[in-house]
N, C-alpha and C positions, 0 to 999 in steps of 0.2 A: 400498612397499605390499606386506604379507605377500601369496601367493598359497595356495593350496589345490588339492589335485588329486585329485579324484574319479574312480576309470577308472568304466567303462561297461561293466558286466558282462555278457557274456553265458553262456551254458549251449547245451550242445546237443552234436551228434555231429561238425558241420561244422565245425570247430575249424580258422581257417586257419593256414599254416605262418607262422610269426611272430609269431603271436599270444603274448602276455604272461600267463605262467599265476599267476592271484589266490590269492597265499597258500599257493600248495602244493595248494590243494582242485581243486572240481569245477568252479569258472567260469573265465574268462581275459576278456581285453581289449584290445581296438585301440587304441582312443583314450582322452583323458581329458578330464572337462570341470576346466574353470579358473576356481575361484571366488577373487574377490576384493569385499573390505569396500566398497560404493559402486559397484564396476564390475558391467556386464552379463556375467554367465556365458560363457566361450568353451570350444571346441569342439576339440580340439591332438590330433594324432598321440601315443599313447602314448610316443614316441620323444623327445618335445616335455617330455617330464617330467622334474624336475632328478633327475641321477642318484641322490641318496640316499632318494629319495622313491621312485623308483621299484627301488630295491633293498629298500625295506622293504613295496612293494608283491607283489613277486614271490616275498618269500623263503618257506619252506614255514613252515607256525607248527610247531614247538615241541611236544611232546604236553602235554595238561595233566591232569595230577592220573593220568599214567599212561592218560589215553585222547588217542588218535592224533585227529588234527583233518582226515582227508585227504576226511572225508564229515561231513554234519550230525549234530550229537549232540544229545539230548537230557535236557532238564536237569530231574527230577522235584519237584517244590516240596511239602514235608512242613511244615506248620506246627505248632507243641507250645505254640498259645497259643491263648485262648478267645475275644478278639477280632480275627483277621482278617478280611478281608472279605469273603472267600469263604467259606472252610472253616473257621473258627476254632470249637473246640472239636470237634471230630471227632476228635483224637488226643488223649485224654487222661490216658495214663501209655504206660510202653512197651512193655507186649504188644500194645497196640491200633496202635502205630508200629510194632513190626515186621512185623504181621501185614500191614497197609498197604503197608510197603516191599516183602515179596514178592512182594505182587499188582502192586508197580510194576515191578518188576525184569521180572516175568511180562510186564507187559505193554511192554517196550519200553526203558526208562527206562536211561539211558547211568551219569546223574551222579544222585545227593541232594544237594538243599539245604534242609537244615533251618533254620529258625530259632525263635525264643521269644521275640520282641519282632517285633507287629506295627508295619507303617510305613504301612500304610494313611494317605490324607488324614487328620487329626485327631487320629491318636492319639496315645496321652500317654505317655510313656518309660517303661519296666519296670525298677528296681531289679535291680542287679548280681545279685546272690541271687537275684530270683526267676526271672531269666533262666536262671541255669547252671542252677537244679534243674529249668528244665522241658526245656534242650536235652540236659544230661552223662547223666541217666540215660537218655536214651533212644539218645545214642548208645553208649554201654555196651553196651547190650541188644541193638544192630543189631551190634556188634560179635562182641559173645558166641554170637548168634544164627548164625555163621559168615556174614552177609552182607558180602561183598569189595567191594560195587562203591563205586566213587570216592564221599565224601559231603564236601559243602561246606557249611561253618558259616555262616548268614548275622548277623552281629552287629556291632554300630560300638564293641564295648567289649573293651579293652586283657584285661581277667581271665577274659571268656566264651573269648576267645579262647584265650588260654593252657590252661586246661581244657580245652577241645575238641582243641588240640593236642594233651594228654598221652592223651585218650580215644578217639584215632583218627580224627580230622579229614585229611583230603587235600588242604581251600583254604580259604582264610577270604574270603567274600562281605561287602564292606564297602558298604552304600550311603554311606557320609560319604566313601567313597575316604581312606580312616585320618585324616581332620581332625576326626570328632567327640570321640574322646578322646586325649588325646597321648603316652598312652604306647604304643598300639594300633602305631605304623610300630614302634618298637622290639621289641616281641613277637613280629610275623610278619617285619622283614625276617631276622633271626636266623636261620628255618627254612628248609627246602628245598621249604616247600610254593607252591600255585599261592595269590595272591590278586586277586581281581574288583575295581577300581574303577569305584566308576561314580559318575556325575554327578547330582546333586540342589540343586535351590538353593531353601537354609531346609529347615527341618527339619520330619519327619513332621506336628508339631501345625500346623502355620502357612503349611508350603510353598504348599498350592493358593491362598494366599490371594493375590489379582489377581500370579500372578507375570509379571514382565518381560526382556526381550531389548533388546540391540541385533540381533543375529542371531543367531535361536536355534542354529543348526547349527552357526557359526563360534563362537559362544561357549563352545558344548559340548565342541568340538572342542578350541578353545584350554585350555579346564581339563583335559581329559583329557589333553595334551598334558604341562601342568604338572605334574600327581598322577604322571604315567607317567615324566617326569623326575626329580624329586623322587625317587621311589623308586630309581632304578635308580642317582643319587648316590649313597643307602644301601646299595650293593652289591645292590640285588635287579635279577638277568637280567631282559631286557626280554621274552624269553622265558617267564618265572616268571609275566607280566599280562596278565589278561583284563579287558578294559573295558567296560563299560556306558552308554549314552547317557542310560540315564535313564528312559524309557518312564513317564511321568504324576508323576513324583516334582517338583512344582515347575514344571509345565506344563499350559498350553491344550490343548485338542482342536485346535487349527491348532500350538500348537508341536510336538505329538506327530509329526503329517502331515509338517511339515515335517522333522524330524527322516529317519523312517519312508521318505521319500520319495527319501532322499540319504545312509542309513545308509552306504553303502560308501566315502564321505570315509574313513571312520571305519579303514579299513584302512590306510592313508598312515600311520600311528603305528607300523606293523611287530606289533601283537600281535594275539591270537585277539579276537576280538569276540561280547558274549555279549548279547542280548533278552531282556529281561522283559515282555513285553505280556498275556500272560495273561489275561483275562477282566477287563480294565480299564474304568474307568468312561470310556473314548473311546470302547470300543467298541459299548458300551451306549449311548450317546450316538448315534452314527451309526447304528446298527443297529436303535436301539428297543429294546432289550434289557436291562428296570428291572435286573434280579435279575443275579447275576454266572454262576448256572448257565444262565442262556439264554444265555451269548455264546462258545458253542464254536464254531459257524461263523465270528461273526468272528475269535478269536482263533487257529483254524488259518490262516485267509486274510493274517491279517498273519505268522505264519511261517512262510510258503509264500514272503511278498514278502521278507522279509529274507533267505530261504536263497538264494532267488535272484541277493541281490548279496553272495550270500560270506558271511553271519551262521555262524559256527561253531558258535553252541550258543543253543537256547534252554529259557528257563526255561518251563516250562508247568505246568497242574495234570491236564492231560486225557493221559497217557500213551498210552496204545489209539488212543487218535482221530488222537493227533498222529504216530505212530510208522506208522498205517498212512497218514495223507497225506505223510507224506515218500517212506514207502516206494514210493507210487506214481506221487505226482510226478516224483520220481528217474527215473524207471522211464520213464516218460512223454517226460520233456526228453531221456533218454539214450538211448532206443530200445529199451532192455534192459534186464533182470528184473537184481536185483543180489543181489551175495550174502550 
């Protein structure tokens, strides 16, 4: 029976000698809990954990896309299409994206992740073409514009990608984890750059529809497992991936929770770990919160929970709000102002 090993993150000043430091960052850990398929959860001395689990637990991550993982980063969400679900049409050529990106930069904003194909629940795929022309010229124009900071392409198509490549892209954010199109693993494993897979079951138009688990967390876990092996047979460093659990793409309001609740399994793989929850309809769900601009209290409150068990990066839309609850949080768990 496969096992699974979750450590039990803490944060804080009290840090005892021996303790196992998570990923190179700001948490560590004693113990681990021990999940298996059918068995009751156990409770194991971190020591207890097979050695190679626990060396892909321990080791520092890797910089990605040129930013250092040793503190929470955050990841700025620019969309260049008219129907997402939030903010869709608000950026609609690229003086109005870049002018947006400095105000992100301004306020906080680590990484960019653009995309031009929304994946919202229901929506309907975007032709290759009309894709590049809403993402290439606007990353042009952030380029041209002399903005340096790290930007990730978020697209599942093999030619958006290549283009984004040649135009100054630094990751390619795949929600299909490179299975929706097949020539997409050959175009990014090639480069030097970082790419995100993450986990989604059924596609944008169809996923929400009643989807199902044997367990959701182990399930999730076991595909990112696959996609993360998969690639690194392609020659891509294990190093080079950042993974995604998923966050509503093809999930319940209870599979999200559970997920959310045990995200830091998700470190046992050896790579940086990246959240999408952003003003999701779970949150709005729990919160009461129809509209996706009410749910900034929940959507900082759930990446306050994930940074706490070691989440390296999250994707937000609220830069200012999120930048200053880490700032403080941090500040808060640590005892001291940081710099």
């Amino acid at each position: 029976m496969k096992s699974y090993y979750r450590p039990l993150v803490q944060t804080g000043p009290a840090r005892p000698q021996g303790a196992c430091p998570l990923a190179g960052g700001w948490a560590w850990f004693e113990r681990v809990e021990r999940l298996s398929r059918g068995a009751a959860p156990e409770i194991l001395p971190a020591c207890e954990t097979p050695p190679e689990i626990l060396a892909r637990l321990t080791a520092p991550r890797a910089p990605i896309a040129g930013l250092t993982l040793e503190r929470p980063r955050i990841m700025g969400i620019l969309n260049v299409t008219p129907d997402s679900f939030s903010d869709g049409g608000r950026f609609s050529g690229p003086d109005e994206a870049v002018e947006a990106v400095r105000e992100m930069v301004a306020a906080g904003c680590d990484i960019l992740d653009i995309g031009g194909e929304s994946t919202r629940p229901g929506a309907d795929p975007v032709p290759v073409g009309e894709e590049i022309a809403r993402v290439i010229p606007v990353l042009k124009a952030l380029r041209g514009a002399g903005l340096d900071l790290p930007v990730s392409l978020d697209t599942r198509k093999a030619r958006v990608a290549a283009e984004g490549i040649w135009a100054g892209a630094d990751m390619i954010n795949d929600v299909s984890a490179l299975t929706h199109d097949r020539d997409m693993a050959d175009t990014v494993y090639n480069t030097r750059l970082a790419i995100c897979l993450m986990h989604a079951q059924g596609d944008p138009k169809t996923m929400q529809i009643d989807p199902r688990y044997d367990d959701v967390l182990l399930d999730v876990y076991d595909y990112l497992e696959e996609r993360a092996a998969t690639a690194e047979a392609g020659g891509v460093e294990r190093a080079r991936l950042v993974l995604d659990p998923g966050i509503g793409f093809g999930k319940t309001l209870e599979h999200n929770l559970a997920l959310l609740a045990r995200i830091g399994l998700f470190h046992a793989l050896g790579c940086a770990l990246l959240l999408g929850a952003s003003r999701k309809g779970f949150i709005g769900k729990l919160a009461g919160a129809p509209a996706p601009a009410e749910r900034l209290p929940g959507s900082l409150a759930v990446a306050l929970a994930a940074i706490t068990q070691g989440v390296q990066i999250v994707r937000v839309h609220d830069i200012g709000e999120t930048r200053q609850a880490v700032t403080l949080f941090t500040a808060a768990i640590e005892g001291e102002a940081g710099t």
